[in-house]
C-alpha positions as CSV (number, residue, x, y, z in Angstrom):
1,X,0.0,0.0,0.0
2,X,1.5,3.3,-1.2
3,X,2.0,6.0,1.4
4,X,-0.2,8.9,1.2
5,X,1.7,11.9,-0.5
6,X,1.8,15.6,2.1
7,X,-0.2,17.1,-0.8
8,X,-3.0,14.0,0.1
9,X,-2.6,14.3,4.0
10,X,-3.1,18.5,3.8
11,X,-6.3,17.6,1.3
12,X,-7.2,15.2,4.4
13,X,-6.9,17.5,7.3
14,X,-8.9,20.7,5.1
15,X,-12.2,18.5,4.5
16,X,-11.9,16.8,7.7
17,X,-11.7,20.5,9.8
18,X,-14.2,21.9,7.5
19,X,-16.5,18.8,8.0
20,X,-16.1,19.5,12.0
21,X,-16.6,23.1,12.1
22,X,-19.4,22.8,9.8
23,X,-21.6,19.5,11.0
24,X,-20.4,20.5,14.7
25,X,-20.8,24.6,14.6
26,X,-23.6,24.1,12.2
27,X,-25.4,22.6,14.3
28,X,-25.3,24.9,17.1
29,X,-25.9,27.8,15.0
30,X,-29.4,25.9,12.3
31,X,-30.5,23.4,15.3
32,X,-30.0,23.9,18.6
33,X,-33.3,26.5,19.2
34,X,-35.3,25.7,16.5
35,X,-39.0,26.9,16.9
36,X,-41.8,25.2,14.6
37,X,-44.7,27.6,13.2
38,X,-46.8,26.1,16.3
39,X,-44.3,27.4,18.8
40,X,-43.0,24.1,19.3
41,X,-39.8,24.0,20.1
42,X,-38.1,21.0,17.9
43,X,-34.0,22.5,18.7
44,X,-31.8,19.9,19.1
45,X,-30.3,21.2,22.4
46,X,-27.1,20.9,24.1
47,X,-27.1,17.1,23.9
48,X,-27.7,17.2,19.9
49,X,-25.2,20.1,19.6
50,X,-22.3,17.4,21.5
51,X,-23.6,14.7,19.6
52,X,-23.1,16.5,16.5
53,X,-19.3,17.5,17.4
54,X,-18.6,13.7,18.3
55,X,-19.9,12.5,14.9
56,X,-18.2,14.5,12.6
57,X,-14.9,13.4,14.2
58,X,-15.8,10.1,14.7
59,X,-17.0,10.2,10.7
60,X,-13.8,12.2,9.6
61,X,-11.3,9.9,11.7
62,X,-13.0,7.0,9.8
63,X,-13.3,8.8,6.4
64,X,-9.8,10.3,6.3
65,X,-7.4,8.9,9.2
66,X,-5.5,6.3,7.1
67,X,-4.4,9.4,5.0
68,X,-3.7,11.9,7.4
69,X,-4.2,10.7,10.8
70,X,-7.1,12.4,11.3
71,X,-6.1,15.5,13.2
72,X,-8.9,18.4,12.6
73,X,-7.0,20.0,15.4
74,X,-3.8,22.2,16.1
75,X,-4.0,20.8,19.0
76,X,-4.0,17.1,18.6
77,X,-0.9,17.7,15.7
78,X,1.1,18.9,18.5
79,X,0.4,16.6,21.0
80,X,0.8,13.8,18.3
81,X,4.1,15.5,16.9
82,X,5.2,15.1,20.9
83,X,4.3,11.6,20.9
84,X,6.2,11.2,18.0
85,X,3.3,9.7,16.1
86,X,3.6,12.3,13.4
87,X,6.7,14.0,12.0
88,X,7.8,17.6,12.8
89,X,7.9,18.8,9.8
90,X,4.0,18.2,9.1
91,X,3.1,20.5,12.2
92,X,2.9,23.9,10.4
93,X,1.3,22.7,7.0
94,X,-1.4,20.8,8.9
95,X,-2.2,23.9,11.3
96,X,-2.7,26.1,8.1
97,X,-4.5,23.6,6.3
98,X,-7.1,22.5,9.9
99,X,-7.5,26.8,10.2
100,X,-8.1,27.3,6.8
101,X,-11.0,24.4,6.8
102,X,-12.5,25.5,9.8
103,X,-12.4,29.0,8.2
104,X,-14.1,27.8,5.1
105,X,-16.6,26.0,7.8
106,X,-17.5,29.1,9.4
107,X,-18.0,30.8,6.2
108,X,-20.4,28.3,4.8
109,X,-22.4,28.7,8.0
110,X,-22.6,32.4,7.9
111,X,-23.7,32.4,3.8
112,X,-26.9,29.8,4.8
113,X,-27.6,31.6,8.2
114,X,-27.9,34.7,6.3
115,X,-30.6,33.8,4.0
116,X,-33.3,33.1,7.3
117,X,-35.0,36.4,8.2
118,X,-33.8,39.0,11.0
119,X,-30.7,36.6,11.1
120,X,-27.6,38.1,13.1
121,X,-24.2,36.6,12.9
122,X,-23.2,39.0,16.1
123,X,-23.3,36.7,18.9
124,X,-24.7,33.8,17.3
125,X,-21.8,32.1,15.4
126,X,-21.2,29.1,18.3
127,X,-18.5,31.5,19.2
128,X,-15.9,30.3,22.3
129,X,-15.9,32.8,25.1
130,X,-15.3,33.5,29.1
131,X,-17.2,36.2,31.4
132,X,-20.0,37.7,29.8
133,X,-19.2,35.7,26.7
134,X,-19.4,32.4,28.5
135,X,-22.9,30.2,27.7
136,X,-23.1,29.8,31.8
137,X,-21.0,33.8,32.6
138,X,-18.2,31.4,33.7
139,X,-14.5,33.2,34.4
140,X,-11.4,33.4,32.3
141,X,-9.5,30.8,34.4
142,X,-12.4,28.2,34.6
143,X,-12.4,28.8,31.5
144,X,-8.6,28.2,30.4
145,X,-8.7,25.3,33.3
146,X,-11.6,23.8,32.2
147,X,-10.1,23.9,28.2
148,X,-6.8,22.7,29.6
149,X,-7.8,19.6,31.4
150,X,-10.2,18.3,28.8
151,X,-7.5,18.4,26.0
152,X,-5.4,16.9,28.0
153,X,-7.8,13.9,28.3
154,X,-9.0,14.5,24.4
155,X,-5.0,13.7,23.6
156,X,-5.0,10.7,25.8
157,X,-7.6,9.0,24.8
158,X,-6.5,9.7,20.9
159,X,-3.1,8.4,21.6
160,X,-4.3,5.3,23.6
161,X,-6.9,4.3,20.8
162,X,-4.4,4.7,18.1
163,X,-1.6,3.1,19.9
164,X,-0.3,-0.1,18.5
165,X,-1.4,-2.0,21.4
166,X,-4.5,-1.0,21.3
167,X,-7.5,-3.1,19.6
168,X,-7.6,-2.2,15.8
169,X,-11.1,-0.7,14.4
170,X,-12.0,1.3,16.9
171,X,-10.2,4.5,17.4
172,X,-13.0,6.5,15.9
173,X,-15.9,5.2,18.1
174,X,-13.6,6.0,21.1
175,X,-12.4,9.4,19.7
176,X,-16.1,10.7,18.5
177,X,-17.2,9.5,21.9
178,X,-14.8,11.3,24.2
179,X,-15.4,14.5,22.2
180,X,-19.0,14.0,22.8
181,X,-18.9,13.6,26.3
182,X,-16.1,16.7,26.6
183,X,-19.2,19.0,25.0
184,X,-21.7,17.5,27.2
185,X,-19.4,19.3,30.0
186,X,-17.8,21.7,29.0
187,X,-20.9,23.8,26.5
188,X,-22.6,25.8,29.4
189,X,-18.7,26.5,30.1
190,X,-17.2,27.7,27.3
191,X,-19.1,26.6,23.9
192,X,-16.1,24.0,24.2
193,X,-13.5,24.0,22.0
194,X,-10.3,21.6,22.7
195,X,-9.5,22.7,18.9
196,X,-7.9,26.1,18.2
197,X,-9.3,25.5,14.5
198,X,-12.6,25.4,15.3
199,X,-12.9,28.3,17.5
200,X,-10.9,30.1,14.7
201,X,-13.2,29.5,12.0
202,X,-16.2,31.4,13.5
203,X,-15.0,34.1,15.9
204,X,-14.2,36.6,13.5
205,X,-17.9,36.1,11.8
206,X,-19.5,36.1,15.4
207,X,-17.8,38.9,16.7
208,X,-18.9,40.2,19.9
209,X,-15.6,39.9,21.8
210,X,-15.0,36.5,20.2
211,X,-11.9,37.8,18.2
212,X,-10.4,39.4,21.1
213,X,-11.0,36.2,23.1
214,X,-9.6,34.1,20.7
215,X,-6.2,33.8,22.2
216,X,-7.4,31.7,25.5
217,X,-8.5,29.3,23.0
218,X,-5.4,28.9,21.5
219,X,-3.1,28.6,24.3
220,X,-5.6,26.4,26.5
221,X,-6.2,23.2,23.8
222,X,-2.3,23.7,22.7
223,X,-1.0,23.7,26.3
224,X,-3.5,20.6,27.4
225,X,-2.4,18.4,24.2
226,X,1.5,19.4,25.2
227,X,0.8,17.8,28.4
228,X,-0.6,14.9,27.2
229,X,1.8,14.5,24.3
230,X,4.7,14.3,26.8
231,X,2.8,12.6,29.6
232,X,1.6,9.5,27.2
233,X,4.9,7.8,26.8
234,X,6.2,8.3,30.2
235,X,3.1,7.1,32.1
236,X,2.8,4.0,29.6
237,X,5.3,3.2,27.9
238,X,5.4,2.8,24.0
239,X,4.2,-0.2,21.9
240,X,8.0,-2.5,21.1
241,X,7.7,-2.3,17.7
242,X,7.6,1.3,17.7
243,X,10.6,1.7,19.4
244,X,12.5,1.0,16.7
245,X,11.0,2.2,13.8
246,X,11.2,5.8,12.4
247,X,8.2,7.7,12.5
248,X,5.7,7.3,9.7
249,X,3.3,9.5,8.1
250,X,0.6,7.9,9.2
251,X,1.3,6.7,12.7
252,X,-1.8,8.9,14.0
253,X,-4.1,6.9,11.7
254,X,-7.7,5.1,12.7
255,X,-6.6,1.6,11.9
């Protein structure tokens, strides 16, 4: 089986961000308060809003993680690149490729929200946010805390799934799953994001103190998946046949 060219793997990570921010954001911003002509609500809440977010993934990581891994996040590229599951030199392409998706994501949402009546993107773009911009008014450093710890775990669970010794076949299920559940807590909180991509590619069309925001959400998801990029080997070891082996293109892959 050949080995996926860079020009592949970037073509990967673009549709597989864009697919996220879209099916995930859209869903927030088309479903989640969705009013019938009865005045019956039929939104999808915050359960259908995590749901969403942990099938895209777990669709992406299926679709596209023999090519590229199946990143969709800045995030888990670096903590992968720690783990040395992915090269160094793939770090920066795939960052501009994942923002550049979620961009395009965030666009495609704001060109169909437009076209319903008295529609607003200011404030209503499933923008990330602390204080007054916070779903539950929740501070900057529960905020970064809460962001922190949950990437952390989000890289764990990604490394453990994909690691050799794990059972092949079912990375994705475990993966969509975990990013399911880290919505379930962490929306009142934040609007999670775990994923500097994906709170990229709608805060400058929400506005509303998203933009100026935007740098928690960076820092937060980046410094968690650090943690757990370095933490991973030490606390359990690496699989013996890695050990000896250079890293391969697709070491992050669903299997």
């Amino acid at each position: 089986m050949s080995t996926p060219t860079m020009t592949h793997r970037l073509a990967a990570e673009f549709i597989g961000t864009f697919w996220l921010v879209f099916g995930g954001c859209g869903s927030a911003v088309f479903a989640a308060k969705f009013l019938a002509g009865d005045g019956v609500s039929l939104g999808i809440g915050f359960l259908g809003v995590a749901l969403a977010f942990g099938l895209t993934v777990l669709t992406g990581v299926y679709a596209f993680g023999t090519i590229s891994g199946g990143h969709f996040n800045p995030a888990v590229t670096l903590g992968a690149a720690l783990a040395k599951r992915v090269e160094w030199s793939a770090v920066l392409p795939y960052w501009i490729v994942q923002v550049i998706g979620g961009f395009a994501g965030g666009a495609l949402i704001y060109m169909i929200a437009s076209g319903a009546p008295e529609w607003s993107a200011t404030g209503n773009m499933a923008a990330n946010g602390y204080g007054v911009h916070s779903p539950g008014g929740y501070s900057m450093w529960a905020v970064l805390i809460t962001e922190v710890v949950l990437t952390f775990i989000f890289l764990l669970v990604i490394l453990g799934s994909t690691d050799d010794r794990a059972p092949k076949g079912f990375a994705g299920l475990a993966i969509g799953l975990t990013l399911t559940l880290i919505h379930l807590i962490s929306i009142p909180i934040s609007n999670t994001s775990v994923n500097p991509a994906r709170s990229t590619g709608v805060a400058l069309f929400n506005a509303d103190g998203a933009p100026s925001q935007l740098w928690l959400f960076w820092l937060a998801p980046l410094l968690g998946a650090a943690i757990a990029g370095i933490a991973y080997p030490l606390l359990f070891g690496v699989a013996e046949e890695l050990a000896n082996r250079p890293v391969r293109d697709d070491a992050l892959d669903a299997r």
